[in-house]
N, C-alpha and C positions, 0 to 999 in steps of 0.2 A: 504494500500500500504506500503511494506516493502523494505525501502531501507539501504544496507549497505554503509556506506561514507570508502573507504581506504585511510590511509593518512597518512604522514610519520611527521604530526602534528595534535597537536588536545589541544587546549588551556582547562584546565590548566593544561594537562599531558605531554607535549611536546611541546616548542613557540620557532619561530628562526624569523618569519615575518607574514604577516597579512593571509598567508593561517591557521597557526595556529588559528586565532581570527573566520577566517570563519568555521574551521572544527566544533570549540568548540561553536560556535552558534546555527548557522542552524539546526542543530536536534533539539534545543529548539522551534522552529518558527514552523516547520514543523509538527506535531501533530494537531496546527491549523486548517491547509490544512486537515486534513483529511490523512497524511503520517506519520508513524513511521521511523525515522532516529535512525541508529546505527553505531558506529565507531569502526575502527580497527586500531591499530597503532602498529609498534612496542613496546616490554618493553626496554626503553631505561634506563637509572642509574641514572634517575631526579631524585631531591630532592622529588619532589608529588610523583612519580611511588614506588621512594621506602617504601614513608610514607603510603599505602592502601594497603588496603587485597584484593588480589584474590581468585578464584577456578578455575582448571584446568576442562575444559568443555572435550578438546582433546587431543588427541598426536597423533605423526606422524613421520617421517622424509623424508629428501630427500636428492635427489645427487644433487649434481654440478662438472659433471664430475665423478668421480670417490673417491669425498670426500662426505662421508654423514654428515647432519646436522640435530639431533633430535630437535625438536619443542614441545612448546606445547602453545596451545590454552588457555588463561584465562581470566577469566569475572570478573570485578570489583565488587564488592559488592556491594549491592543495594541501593539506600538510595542520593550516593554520590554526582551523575550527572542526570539531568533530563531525561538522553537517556542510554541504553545500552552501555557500554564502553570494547573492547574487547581489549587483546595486543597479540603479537606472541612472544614466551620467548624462543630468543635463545643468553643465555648468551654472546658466543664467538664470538658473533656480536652487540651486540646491549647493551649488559652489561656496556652503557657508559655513563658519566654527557652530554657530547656535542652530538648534534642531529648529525652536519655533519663535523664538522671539529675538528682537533685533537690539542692539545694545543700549535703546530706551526705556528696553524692559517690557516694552509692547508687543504684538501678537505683526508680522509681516503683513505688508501692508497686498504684498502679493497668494498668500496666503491660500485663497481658494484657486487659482493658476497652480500653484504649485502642487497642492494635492490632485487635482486632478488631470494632470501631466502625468505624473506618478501612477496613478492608477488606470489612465487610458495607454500608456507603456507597458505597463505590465501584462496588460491584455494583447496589445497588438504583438508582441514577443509571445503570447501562447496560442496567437491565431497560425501566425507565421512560423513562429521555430518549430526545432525539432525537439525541444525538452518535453514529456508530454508527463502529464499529475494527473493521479483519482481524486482530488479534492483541493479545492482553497480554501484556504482560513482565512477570514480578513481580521483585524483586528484594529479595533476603536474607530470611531465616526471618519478619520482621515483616510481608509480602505474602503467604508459602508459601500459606497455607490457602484462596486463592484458585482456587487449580487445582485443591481438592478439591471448595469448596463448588458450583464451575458446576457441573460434572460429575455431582454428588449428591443436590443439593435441588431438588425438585420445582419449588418456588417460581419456582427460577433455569434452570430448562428450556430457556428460550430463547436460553440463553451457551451449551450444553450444545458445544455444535460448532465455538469461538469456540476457537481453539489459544491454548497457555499456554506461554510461555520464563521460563525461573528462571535467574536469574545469583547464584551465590554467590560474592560478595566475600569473605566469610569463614567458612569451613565449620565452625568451634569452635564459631560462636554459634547454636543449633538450635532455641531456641524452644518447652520443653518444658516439658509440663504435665501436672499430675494429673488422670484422668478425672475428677475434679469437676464441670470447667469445662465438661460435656458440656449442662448446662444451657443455657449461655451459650449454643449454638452453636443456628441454626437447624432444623426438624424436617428429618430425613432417617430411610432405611431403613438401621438400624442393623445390619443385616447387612454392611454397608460400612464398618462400626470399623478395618478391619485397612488399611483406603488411610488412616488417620492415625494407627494404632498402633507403636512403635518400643519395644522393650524395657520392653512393658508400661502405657507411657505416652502422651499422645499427642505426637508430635514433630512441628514446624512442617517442618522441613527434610526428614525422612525421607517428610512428605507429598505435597511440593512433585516430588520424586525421583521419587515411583512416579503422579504425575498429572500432573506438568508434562508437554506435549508433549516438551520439547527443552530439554535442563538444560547451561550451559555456567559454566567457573570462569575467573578473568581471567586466566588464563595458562592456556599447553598443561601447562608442569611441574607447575603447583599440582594438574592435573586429574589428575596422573600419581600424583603423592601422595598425595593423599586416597583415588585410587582401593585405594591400597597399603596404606594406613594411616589408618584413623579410627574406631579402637577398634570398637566393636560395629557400626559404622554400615558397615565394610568390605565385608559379604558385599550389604549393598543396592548400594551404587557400582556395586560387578563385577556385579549380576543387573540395573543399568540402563545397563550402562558403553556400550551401543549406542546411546546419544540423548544422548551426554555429549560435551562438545567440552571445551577450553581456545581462549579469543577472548583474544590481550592484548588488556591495554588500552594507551589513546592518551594523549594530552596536547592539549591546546588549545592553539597555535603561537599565535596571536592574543593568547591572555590571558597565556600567559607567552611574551613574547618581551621579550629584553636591549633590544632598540632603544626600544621604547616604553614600557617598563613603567614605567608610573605612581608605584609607589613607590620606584623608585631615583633618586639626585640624580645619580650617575654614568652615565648610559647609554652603551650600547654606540653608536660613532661610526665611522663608514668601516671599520668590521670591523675595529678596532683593540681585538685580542682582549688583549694584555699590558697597555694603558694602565688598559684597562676592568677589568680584575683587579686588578692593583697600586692604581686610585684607592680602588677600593670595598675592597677591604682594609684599605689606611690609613684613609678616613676610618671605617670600624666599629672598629677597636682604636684608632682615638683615643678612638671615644666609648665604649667601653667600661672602655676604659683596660686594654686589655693590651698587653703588649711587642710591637710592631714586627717582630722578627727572626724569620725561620722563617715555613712557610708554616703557614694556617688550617684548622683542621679544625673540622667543625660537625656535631649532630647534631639531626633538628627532626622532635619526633612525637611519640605518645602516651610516656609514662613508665611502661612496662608491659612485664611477663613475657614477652610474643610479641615486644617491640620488643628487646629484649635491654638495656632498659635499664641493668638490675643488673650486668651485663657491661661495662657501659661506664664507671660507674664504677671499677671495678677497672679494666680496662685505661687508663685516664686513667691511674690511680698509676704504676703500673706504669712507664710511657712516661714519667712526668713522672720519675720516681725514676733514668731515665738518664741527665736532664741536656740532652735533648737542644735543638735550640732549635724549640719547635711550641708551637702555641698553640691554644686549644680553646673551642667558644661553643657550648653547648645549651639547648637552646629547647623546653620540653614543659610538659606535666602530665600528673599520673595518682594514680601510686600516692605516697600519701605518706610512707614510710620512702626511696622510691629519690628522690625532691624533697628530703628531708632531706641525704640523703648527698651529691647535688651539690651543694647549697647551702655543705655543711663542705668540698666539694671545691675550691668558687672561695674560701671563708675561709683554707685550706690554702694553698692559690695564686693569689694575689689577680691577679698579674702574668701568670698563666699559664692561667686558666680564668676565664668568664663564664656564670653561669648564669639564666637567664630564665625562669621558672615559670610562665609564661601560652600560651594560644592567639594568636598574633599575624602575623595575615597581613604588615604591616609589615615587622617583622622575617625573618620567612620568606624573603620575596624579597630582601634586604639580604643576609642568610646565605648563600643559592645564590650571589650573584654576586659573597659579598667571601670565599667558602672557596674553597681549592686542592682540597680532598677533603672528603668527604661521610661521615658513618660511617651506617652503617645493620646492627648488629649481630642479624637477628634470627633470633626461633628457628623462623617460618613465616612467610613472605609471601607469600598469593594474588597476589600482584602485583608491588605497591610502585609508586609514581607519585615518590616523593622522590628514586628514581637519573633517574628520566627528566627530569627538573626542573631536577637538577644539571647532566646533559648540556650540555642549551639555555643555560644559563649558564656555560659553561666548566669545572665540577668535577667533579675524579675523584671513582666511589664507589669506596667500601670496604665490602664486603657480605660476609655468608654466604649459602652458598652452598643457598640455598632458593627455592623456589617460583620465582614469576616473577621473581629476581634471577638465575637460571641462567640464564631467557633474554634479559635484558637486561643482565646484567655480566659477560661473559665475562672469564677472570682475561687480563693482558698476559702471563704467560706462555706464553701459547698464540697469541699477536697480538692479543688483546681489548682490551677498551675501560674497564679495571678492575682494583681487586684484590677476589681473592675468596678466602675459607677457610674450610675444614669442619670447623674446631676452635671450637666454640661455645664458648669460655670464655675468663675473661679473659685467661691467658695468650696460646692463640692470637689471638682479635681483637690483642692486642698487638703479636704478631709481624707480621699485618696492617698496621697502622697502622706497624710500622718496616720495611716496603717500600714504605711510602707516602713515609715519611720519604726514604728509600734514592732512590726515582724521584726526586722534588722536588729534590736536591743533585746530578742528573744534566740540567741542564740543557736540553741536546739533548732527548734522550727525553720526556723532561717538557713542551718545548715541541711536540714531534711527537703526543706524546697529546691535547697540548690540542685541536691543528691537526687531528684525527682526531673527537673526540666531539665536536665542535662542528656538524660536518655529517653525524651522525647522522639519521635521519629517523622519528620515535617519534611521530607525528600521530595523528590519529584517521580519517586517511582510509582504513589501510591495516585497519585495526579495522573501520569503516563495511562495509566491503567483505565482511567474514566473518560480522557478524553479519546481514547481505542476502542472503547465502545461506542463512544458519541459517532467517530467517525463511522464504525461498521454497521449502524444503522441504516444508513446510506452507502456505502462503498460494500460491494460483494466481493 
């Protein structure tokens, strides 16, 4: 079984969030199954994309409207990545360091050109070549219009029977646009508006719903939610909720594992789980220079409304205003009023807060394996891959109680493997954070939690194994 994955990430060619960490896994897992997974991504102006040698497989062009755009097709060299890795190279779009925003911080002002260059390439190379797939995956609203256009346009007849899987990493982000853009799109019978039309407009993701073969979200919970709640888009969920799964996601044991991981100076030694915590501890608040006393809490992600960052400032104060002895390291970007406010928070508390304003894989892996607990205040998480992360390296999360953190952090009040709470604000996350405090000064228990998430089993094989079935629903 051959499946192509399209995706406008694919870890370590292209990362902006955890669809990256899933594109660049799952073909690895999947071989297991009995499936060949292959990726296509744009050539974007990464630091990786630039450092590998291609070969041009195809070429091609297209219009958009009445502007052509030459393409070509090229295949990574062999050797690199465990799966076939393909990109679409069309410099005057995609010849860029940032996957989606341009260095004001804003969304490309070329933006629907570009996706859809991207996805009318990757079609005309499957009309044309000779690569041939039993299935596409598209994945998140930047792919969606692929499951309309085979099925619609004349042109592309010969996909027409060729099944389509949609994985929505994040269902807020939908991909909509004003019929304007009806130009752009290639001739079809316009009596077929309404498989892209959504509240009037056309929507990428409400297309993707009513043509994808088999639409699944990265968690069962998230699938539950959405189906319950997403504003106008509710009454489509429940009239496709019969082709709709939740698949968690996995984690790659190979790339992050404590024993070898490359960017730690502390690794984990003869499963000496306390020495490998306490070293990595000490040596990051050395070099941070925070106090020593009390254990680490850390939080590493977008600096944004869905991540609850706003919330975490205030419960920082909050926590810090009791005196108690914790110490705190965050690690983000995003929005810059809640960047500002940490930044006055570690000025606040020099001794007692560390703030880190960048993307930094480095850091990242230092954080999971020198924090005791993990904050992840958010206000929806199709998933979350930063509890699963923590796990493997010894730390408690600390979540709200959303999406796929339900089904991976169950609170310790119930015997779980967490704390968790449904009070989205900073008072409660605070209260959060002082049972965190509360478990850590409880030694025993603290050491039995650790001795407990540590041989969690959060892989991608167990993941591999559902979405092998989702495919062979469809694929004989």
């Amino acid at each position: 079984m051959k499946i192509l994955h399209i995706s406008t990430e694919c870890y370590p060619a292209a990362k902006a969030g955890g669809m990256g960490d899933v594109v660049g896994a799952l073909p690895i897992y999947l071989p297991n199954e009995g499936v060949e997974g292959s990726v296509i991504l744009p050539k974007y102006g990464t630091k990786w994309i630039k450092a590998q040698s291609f070969t041009t497989v195809n070429k091609g062009s297209i219009f958009l409207d009445k502007k052509e755009y030459i393409f070509r097709v090229q295949k990574l060299k062999a050797g690199i990545l465990a799966f076939d890795f393909y990109v679409i190279d069309v410099p005057e779009l995609f010849d860029r360091e940032n996957i989606y925003l341009g260095k004001d911080g804003n969304a490309y002002e070329d933006e629907m050109e570009r996706y859809l260059t991207f996805q009318l390439a990757v079609i005309e190379w499957l009309v044309k070549g000779r690569k041939k797939f039993d299935g596409l995956h598209c994945h998140d609203h930047m792919t969606a219009l692929i499951t309309f256009l085979i099925q619609f346009v004349p042109a592309y007849e010969k996909l027409k029977t060729l099944p389509t899987f949609f994985t929505i990493h994040n269902g807020m982000y939908r991909g909509v646009y004003d019929w304007d853009i009806i130009s752009l799109l290639p001739s079809y019978n316009r009596e077929f508006d309404g498989m892209l039309e959504w509240d009037e407009k056309i929507n990428s993701l409400a297309t993707a719903l009513k043509c994808a073969w088999a639409v699944n979200t990265v968690s069962p919970s998230y699938m539950n939610e959405i189906a319950l709640d997403s504003e106008t888009l509710t009454s489509l969920y429940i009239s496709e909720r019969s082709k709709c799964i939740g698949i968690l996601n996995g984690i790659d044991e190979q790339l992050w594992n404590p024993e070898t991981d490359k960017y730690l100076q502390n690794k984990l030694v003869e499963n000496d789980w306390q020495n490998f915590k306490k070293n990595n501890r000490d040596s990051l608040n050395k070099e941070i220079e925070l106090d020593n006393s009390g254990p680490l809490m850390g939080f590493i992600g977008r600096l944004a409304h869905q991540k609850g960052a706003d919330v975490l400032v205030t419960s920082i104060r909050r926590v810090i205003a009791k005196k108690d002895k914790v110490n705190f390291i965050i690690l983000g970007s995003g929005d810059k009023t809640i960047e500002e406010q940490l930044l006055k928070l570690q000025e606040d508390f020099p001794k007692k807060v560390c703030t880190i304003i960048a993307y930094d894989e480095v850091y990242a892996r230092r954080i999971y394996a020198a924090c005791n607990f993990l904050l992840m205040p958010s206000r929806f998480e199709p998933c979350g891959l930063n509890q699963l992360y923590s796990y493997r390296y010894g730390t408690i999360p600390i979540v709200t109680k959303v999406g796929g953190l339900i089904d991976t952090v169950p609170d310790i009040s119930n015997g779980g493997t967490g704390i968790s709470t449904t009070n989205l604000n900073s008072k409660g996350f605070a209260k959060a954070i002082k049972r965190g405090l509360k478990l850590y000064k409880n030694k025993k228990k603290y050491t039995s939690l650790l001795n407990q998430i540590i041989k969690l089993d959060f892989s991608w094989r167990q993941s591999a194994k559902k979405y092998k079935e989702m495919y062979s629903l469809y694929i004989k």
